[in-house]
C-alpha positions as CSV (number, residue, x, y, z in Angstrom):
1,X,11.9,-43.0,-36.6
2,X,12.6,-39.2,-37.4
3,X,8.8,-38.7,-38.6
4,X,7.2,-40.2,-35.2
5,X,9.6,-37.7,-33.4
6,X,8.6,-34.7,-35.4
7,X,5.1,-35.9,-35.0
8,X,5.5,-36.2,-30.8
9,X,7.1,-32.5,-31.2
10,X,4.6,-31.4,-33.7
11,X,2.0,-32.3,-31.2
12,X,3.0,-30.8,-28.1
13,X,4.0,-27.5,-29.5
14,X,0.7,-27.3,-31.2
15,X,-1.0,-27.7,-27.7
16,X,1.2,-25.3,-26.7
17,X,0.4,-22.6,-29.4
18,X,-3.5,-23.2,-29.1
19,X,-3.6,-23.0,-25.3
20,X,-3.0,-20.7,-22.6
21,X,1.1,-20.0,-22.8
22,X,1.5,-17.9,-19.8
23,X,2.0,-19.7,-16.3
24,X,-0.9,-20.1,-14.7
25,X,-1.7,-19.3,-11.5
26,X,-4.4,-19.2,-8.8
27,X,-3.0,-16.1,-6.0
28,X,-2.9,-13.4,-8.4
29,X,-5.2,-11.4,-5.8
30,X,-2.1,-11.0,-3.3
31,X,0.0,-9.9,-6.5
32,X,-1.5,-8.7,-9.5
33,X,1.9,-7.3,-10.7
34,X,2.1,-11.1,-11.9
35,X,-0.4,-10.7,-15.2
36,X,-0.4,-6.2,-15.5
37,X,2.6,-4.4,-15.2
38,X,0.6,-1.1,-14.5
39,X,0.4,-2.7,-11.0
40,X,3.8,-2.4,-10.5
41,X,5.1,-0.7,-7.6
42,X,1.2,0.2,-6.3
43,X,1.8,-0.6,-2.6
44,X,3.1,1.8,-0.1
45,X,6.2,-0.8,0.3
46,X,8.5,-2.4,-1.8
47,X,7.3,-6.7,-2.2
48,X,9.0,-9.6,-2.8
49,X,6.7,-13.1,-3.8
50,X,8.2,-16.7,-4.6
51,X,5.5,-19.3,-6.1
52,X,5.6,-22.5,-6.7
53,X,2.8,-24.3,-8.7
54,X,2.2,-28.2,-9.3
55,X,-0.4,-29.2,-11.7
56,X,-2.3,-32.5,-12.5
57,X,0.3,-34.5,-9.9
58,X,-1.5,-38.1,-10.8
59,X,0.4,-37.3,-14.4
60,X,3.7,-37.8,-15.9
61,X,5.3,-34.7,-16.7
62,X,2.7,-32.5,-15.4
63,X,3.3,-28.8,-15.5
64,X,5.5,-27.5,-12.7
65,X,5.7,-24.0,-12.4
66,X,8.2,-21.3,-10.8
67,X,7.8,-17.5,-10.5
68,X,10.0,-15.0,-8.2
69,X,8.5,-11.2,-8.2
70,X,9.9,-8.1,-6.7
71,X,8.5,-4.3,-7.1
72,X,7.9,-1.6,-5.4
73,X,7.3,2.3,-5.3
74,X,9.8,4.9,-5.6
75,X,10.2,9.1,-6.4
76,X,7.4,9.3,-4.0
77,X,5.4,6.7,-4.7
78,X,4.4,8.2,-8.2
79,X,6.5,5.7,-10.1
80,X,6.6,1.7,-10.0
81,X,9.5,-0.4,-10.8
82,X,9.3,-3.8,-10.8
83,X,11.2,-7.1,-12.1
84,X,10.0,-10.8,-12.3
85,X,11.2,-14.6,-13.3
86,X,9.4,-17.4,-14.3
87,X,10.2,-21.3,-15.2
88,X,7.2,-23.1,-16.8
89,X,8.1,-26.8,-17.4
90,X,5.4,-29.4,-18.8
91,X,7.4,-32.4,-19.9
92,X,10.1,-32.2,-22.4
93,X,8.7,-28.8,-22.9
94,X,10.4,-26.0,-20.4
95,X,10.1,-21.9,-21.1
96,X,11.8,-19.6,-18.4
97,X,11.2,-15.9,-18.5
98,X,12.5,-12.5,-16.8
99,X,11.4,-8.9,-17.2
100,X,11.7,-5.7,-15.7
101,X,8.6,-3.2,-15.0
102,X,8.0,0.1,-15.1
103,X,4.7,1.9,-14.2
104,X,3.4,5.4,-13.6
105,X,0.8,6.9,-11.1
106,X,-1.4,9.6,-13.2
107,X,-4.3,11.4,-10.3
108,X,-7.0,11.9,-12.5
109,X,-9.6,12.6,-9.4
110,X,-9.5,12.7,-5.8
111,X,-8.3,8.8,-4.5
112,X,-8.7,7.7,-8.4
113,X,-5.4,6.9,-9.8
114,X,-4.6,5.3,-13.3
115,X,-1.1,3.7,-13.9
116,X,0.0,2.9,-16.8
117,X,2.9,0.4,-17.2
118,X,5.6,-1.8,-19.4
119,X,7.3,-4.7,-19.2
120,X,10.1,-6.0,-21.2
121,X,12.1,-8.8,-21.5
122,X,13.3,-12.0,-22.8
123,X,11.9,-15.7,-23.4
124,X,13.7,-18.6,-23.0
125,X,12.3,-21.7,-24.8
126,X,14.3,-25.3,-24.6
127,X,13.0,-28.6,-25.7
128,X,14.4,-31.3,-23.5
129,X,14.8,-34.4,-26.2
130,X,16.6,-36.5,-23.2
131,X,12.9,-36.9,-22.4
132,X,11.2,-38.3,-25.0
133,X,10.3,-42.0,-25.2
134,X,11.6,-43.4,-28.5
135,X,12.4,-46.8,-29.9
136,X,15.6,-46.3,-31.4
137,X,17.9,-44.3,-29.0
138,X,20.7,-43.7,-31.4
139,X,17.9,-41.5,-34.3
140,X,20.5,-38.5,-34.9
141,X,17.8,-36.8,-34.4
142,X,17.5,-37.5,-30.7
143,X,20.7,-37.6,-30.5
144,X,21.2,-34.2,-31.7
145,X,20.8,-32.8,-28.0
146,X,18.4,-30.3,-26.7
147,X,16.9,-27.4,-29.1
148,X,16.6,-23.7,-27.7
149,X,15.3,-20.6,-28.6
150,X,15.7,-17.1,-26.9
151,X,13.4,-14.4,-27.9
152,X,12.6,-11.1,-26.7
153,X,9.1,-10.5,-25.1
154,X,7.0,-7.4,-23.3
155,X,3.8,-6.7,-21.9
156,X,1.6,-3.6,-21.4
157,X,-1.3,-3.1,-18.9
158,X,-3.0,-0.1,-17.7
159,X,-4.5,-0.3,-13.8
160,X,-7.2,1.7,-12.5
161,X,-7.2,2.5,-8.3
162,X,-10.4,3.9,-6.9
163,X,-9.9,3.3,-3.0
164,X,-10.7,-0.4,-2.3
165,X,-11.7,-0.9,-6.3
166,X,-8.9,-2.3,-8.5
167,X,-9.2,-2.5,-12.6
168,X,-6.3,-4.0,-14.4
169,X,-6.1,-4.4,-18.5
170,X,-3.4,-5.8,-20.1
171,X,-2.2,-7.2,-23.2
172,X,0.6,-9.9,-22.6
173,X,3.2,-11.4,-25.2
174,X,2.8,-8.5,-27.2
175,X,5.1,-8.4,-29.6
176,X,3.4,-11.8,-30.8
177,X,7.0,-13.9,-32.1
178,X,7.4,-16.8,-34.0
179,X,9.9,-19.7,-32.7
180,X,11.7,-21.6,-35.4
181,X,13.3,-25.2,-34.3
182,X,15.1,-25.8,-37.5
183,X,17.2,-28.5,-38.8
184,X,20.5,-28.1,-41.0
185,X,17.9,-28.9,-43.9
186,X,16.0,-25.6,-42.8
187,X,13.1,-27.8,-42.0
188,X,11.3,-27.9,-38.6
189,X,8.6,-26.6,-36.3
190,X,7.7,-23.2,-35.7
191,X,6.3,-21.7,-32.7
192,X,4.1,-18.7,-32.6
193,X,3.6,-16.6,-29.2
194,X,-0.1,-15.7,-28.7
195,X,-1.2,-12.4,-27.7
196,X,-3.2,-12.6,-24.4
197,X,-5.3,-10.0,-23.2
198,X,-6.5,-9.9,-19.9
199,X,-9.1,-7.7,-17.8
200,X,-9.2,-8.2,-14.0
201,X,-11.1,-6.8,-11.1
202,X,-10.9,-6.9,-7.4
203,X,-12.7,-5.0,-4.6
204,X,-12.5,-4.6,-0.9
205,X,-15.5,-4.3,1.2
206,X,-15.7,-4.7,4.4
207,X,-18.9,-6.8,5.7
208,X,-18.6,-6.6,9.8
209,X,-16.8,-3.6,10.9
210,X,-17.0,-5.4,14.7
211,X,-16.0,-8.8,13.7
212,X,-13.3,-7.2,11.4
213,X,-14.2,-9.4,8.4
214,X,-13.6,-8.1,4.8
215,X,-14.8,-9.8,2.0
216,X,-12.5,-9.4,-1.6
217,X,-14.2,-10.4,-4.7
218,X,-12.6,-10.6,-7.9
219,X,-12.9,-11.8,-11.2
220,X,-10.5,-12.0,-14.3
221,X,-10.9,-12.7,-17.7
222,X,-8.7,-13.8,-20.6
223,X,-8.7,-14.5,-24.3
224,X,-6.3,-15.2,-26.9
225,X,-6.9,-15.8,-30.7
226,X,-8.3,-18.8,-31.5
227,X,-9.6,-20.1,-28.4
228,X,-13.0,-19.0,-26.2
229,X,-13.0,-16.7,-23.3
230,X,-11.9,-18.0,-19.9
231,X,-12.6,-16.4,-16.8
232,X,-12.0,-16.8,-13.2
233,X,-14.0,-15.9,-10.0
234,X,-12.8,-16.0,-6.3
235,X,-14.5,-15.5,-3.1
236,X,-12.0,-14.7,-1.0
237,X,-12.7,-13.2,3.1
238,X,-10.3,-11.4,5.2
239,X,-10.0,-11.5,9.1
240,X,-8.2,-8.5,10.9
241,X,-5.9,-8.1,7.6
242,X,-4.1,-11.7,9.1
243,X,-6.4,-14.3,7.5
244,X,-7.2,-15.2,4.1
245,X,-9.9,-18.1,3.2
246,X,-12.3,-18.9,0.5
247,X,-12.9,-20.5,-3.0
248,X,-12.2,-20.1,-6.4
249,X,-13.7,-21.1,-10.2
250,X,-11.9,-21.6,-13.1
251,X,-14.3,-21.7,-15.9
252,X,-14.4,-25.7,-17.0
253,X,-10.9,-26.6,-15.6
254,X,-10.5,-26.4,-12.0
255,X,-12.0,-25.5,-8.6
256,X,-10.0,-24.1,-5.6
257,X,-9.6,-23.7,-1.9
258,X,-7.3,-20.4,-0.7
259,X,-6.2,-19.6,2.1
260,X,-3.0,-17.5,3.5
261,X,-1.9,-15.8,6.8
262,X,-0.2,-12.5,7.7
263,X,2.9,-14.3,9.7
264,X,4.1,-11.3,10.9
265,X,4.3,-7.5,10.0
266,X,6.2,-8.1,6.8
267,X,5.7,-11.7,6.2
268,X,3.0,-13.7,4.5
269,X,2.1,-16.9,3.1
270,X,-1.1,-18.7,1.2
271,X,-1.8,-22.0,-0.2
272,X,-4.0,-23.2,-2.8
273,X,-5.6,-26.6,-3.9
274,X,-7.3,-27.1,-7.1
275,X,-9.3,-30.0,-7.6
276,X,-9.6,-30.8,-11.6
277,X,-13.4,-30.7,-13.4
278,X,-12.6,-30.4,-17.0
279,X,-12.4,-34.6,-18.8
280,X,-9.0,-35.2,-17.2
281,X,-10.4,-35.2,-14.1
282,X,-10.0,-38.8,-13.8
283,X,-6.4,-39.3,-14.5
284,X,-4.7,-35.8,-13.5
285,X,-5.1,-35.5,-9.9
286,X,-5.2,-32.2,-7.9
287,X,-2.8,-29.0,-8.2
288,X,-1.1,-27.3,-5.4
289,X,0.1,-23.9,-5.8
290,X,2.4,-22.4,-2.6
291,X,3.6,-18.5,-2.0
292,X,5.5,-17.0,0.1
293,X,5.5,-12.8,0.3
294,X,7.8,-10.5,2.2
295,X,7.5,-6.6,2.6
296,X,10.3,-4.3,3.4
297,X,11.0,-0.6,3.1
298,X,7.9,2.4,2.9
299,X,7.3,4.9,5.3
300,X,8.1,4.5,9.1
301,X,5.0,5.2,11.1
302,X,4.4,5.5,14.8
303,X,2.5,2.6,16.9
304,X,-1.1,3.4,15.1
305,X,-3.1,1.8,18.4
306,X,-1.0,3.6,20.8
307,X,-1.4,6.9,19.0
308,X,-5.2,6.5,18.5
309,X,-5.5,5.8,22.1
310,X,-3.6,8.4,23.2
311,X,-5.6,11.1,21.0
312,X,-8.6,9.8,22.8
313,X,-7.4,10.9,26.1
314,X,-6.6,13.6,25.0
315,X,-9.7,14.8,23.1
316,X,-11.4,14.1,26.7
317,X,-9.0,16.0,28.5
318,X,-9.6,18.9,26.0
319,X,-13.3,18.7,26.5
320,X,-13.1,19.1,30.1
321,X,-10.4,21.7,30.0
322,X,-13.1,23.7,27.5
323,X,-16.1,22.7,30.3
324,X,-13.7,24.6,33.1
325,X,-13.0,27.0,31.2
326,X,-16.4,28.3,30.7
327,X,-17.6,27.9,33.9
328,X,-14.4,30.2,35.3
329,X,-15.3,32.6,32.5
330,X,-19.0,32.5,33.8
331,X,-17.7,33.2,37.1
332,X,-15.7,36.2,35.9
333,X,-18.2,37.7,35.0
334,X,-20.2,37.8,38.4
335,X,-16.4,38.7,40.4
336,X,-16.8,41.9,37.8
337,X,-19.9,42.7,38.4
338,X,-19.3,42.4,42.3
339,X,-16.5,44.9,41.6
340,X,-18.2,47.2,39.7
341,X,-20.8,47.6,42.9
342,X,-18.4,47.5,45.3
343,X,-16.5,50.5,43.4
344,X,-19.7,52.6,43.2
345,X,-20.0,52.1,46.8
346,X,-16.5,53.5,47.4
347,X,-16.9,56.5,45.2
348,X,-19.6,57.7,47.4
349,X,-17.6,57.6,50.6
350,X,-17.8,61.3,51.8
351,X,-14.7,63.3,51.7
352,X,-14.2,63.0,55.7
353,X,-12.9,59.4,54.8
354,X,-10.3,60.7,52.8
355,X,-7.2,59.2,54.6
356,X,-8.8,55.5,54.6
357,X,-9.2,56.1,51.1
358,X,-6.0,57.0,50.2
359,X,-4.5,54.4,52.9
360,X,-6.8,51.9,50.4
361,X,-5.2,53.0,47.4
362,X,-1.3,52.8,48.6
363,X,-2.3,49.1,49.7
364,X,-3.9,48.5,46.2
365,X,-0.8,49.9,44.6
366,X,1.7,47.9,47.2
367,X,-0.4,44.7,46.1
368,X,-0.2,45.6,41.9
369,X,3.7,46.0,41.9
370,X,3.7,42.2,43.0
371,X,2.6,40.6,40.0
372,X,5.1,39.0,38.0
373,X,4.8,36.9,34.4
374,X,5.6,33.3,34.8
375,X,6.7,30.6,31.9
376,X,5.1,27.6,30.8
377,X,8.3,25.8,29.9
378,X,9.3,23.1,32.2
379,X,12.8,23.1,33.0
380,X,13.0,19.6,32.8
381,X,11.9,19.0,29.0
382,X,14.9,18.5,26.6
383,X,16.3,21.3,24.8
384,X,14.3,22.1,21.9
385,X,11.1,19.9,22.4
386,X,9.2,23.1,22.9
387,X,10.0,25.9,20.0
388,X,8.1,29.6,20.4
389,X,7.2,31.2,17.9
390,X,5.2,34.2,16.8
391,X,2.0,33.2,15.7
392,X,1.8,35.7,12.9
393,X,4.4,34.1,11.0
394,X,2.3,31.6,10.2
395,X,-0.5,30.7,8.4
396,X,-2.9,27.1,7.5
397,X,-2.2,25.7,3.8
398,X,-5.0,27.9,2.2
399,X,-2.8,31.5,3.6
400,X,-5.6,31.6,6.4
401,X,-4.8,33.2,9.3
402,X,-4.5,29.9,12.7
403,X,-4.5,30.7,16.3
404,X,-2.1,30.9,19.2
405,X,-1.6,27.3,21.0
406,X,0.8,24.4,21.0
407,X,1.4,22.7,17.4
408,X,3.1,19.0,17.4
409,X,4.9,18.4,14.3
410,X,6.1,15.4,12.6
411,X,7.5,16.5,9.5
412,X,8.9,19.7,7.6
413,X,9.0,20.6,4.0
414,X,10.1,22.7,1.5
415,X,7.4,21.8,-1.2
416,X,3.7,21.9,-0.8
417,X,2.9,18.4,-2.6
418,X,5.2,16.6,-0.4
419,X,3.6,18.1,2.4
420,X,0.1,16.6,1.1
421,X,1.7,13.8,0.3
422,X,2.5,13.0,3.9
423,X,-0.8,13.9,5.2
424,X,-2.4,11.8,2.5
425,X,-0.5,8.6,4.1
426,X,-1.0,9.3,7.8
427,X,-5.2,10.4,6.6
428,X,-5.7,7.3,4.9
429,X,-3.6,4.6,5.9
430,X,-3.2,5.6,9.1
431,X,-6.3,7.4,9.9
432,X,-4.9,10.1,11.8
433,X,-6.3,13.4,11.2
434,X,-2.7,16.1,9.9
435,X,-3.4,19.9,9.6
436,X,-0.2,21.7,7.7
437,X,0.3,24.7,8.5
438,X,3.2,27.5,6.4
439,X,6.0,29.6,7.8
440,X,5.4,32.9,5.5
441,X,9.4,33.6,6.5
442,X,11.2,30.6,6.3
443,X,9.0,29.6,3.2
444,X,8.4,25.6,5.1
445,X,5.4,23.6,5.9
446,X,5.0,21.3,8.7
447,X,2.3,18.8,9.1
448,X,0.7,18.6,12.7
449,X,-1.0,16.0,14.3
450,X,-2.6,17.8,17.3
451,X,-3.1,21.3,17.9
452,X,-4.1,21.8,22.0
453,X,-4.0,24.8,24.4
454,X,-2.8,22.9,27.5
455,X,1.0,22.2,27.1
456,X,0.6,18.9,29.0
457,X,-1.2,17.3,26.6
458,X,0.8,18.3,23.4
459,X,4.1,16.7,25.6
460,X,2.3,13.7,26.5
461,X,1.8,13.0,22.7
462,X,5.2,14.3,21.6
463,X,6.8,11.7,24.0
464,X,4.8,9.0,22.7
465,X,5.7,10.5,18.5
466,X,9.3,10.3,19.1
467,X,9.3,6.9,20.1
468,X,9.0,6.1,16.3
469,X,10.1,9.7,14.9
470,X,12.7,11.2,17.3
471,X,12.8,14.7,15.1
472,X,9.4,15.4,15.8
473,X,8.7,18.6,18.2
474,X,6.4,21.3,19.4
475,X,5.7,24.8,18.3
476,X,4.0,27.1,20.9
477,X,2.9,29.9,18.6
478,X,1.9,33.0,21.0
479,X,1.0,36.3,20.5
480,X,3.2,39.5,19.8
């Protein structure tokens, strides 16, 4: 009775060892943390991903599959950390896993980035013997309980990030070790962990900017030792970053229908049925694989449609402020020439005229000691909205020279890569156009979203900013 169980082990651990080890899954393009640890932490905000995967439901003890995944960015978004669990269990066969991840943004070029990363951890490998279908339920060596093995495991991938274009390698299991289930008689069956190496693509590009349809390609390939390439393919199409749809291809073993929704601003969800084509198509029935994603932290941001709106209205105000202005300049210029003639004509007023004239120039002077200076500061704003200062204190990022006018600022800083930093995010994930400007005396640069001449504009916007980031303000820089 002993040999026919060490055969049945025999057996499935050899499938096992020849096959691919890792858990499989089919929504690796929300998460690609899941198979490269050089993706860790690559989003602006921290994410948190539960699967669950059913395999070949028409068969007993199909795999059943588990994963739980959480990383994000942190030291300003130039480092990734990241950990992750997993519980693979295919009959009387059950591995659980957990790592922690650690990754590195390198800019090699402007918007290219290359991150490498690491993961380590530990395997946990069990074989459930309560399972097995014997003859003789009282063998000692069924009756010797379950048999374990913990081992200690890590990955490393490298990730490339070129806009919308990501390139992941990665070499999983890496440390390759060999699982012994031994008897007191040192015999038993050994286990090997197979190096896998994976290289994955994905890119982003957008196919009806007025329909607001994306389309996301991507492919991924794997191999390990001993067995012939495998590859995926998915087609998958975006609607308004909310919906996900389209079809995958798992070379000889399985085709598959995605699709997933952005629930909210943090939340999302996707779904995925596989529909077998390899020779147990017939007896294993069709997969389901379910996820559930959450986002939380990053950057708070002002109401992006409300801002871009508002900037509209008040480019157009700015263009016809600029319009009136040029045609008051233009008629300037005729009030001083109708001067100038009008003076000629009074210089050649004979010298009999020489009270009126002098009466002329008393009332000139009476009207001249009338004019006053007004402020443009309305008594109403609250203290500190509007700041003056001297325009020669300060100067753009390059040590340029900027005019007088009304600055709004959204953020200060003492170093001039945190500065870019910020104006990087609000550029490009934002797309709102930031201008930094430097403060030669207090040694700070501030990052401005709008620079206007008429004050009502820059309050109208400020009001809207501080919604969202109640330190923001305004700095009228004037001349000395």
């Amino acid at each position: 009775m002993k040999k026919s169980v060490y055969t049945l082990l025999l057996f499935c651990i050899s499938a096992l060892a020849t096959s691919q080890q890792l858990p499989l899954f089919s929504q690796y393009y929300y998460n690609q943390f899941l198979y490269n640890p050089g993706f860790t932490g690559t989003s602006d905000k921290a994410n948190a991903y539960i699967i669950q995967r059913s395999q070949w439901k028409d068969m007993p003890g199909a795999p059943v599959t588990y994963a739980i995944t959480v990383d994000g960015p942190a030291w300003e978004n130039k480092v990734g950390i990241g950990v992750s669990m997993f519980s693979d269990q295919t009959d009387m066969l059950h591995r659980s896993g957990l790592y922690t991840s650690y990754s590195y943004k390198f800019k090699i070029a402007e918007d290219q980035y290359l991150l490498p990363g690491i993961s380590i951890g530990m395997i946990d490998n069990r074989i459930d013997l309560s399972r097995a279908i014997v003859h003789d339920a009282n063998d000692p060596f069924v009756l010797a309980g379950n048999r374990r093995k913990v081992t200690f495991d890590a990955n490393f991938g490298v990730a490339y990030i070129w806009k919308e274009l990501k390139v992941g390698l990665s070499a999983m299991q890496l440390m390759g070790n060999k699982i012994a289930y031994l008897n007191t008689d040192n015999s038993g069956i050994y286990q090997k962990l197979q190096q896998h190496f994976i290289l994955s693509a994905q890119y982003g590009v957008m196919i009806s900017e007025s329909a607001k349809i994306k389309a996301l390609p991507s492919i991924m390939l794997r191999y390990t030792k001993g067995n012939p390439f495998q590859f995926d393919v998915n087609a998958i199409f975006e609607w308004n970053n909310m919906l996900r749809g389209g079809i995958a291809y798992r070379h000889g073993s399985a085709l598959g229908l995605n699709i997933g929704c952005k629930i909210n601003k943090n939340l999302v969800a996707g779904y995925t049925y596989e529909l077998p084509i390899s020779t147990v198509k017939k007896y294993a029935g069709g997969g389901h694989e379910v996820m559930l994603g959450y986002s939380f932290g990053g950057q708070r941001g002002v109401d992006d449609t409300k801002i871009k709106e508002l900037m509209s209205k008040i480019e157009a105000a700015q263009w016809k402020t600029d319009s009136l202005s040029q045609e008051l300049n233009k008629k300037d210029k005729q009030h001083d020439e109708q001067i100038k003639n009008l003076q000629i004509k009074a210089d050649s007023i004979e010298a009999n005229q020489q009270k009126l004239k002098e009466e002329i120039k008393k009332n000139n002077k009476g009207n001249n000691s009338t004019t006053g200076t007004t402020g443009t500061t309305d008594s109403n704003l609250p203290a500190g909205l509007i700041r003056a200062e001297k325009v020669s204190d300060y100067t753009d990022e390059n040590g340029n020279p900027i005019v007088s006018g009304y600055y709004v600022i959204i953020e200060s800083f003492r170093n001039i890569s945190n500065a870019k930093n910020n104006k990087d995010f609000y550029e490009k994930q934002k797309q709102i156009k930031v201008a930094t400007i430097f403060n030669k005396k207090r040694k700070f640069y501030y990052n401005s979203v709008l620079y206007t001449t008429d004050e009502e504009s820059a309050v109208d916007l400020i009001n809207e900013i501080k919604k969202e980031k109640p330190d923001a303000w305004i700095f009228k820089l004037i001349e000395e």
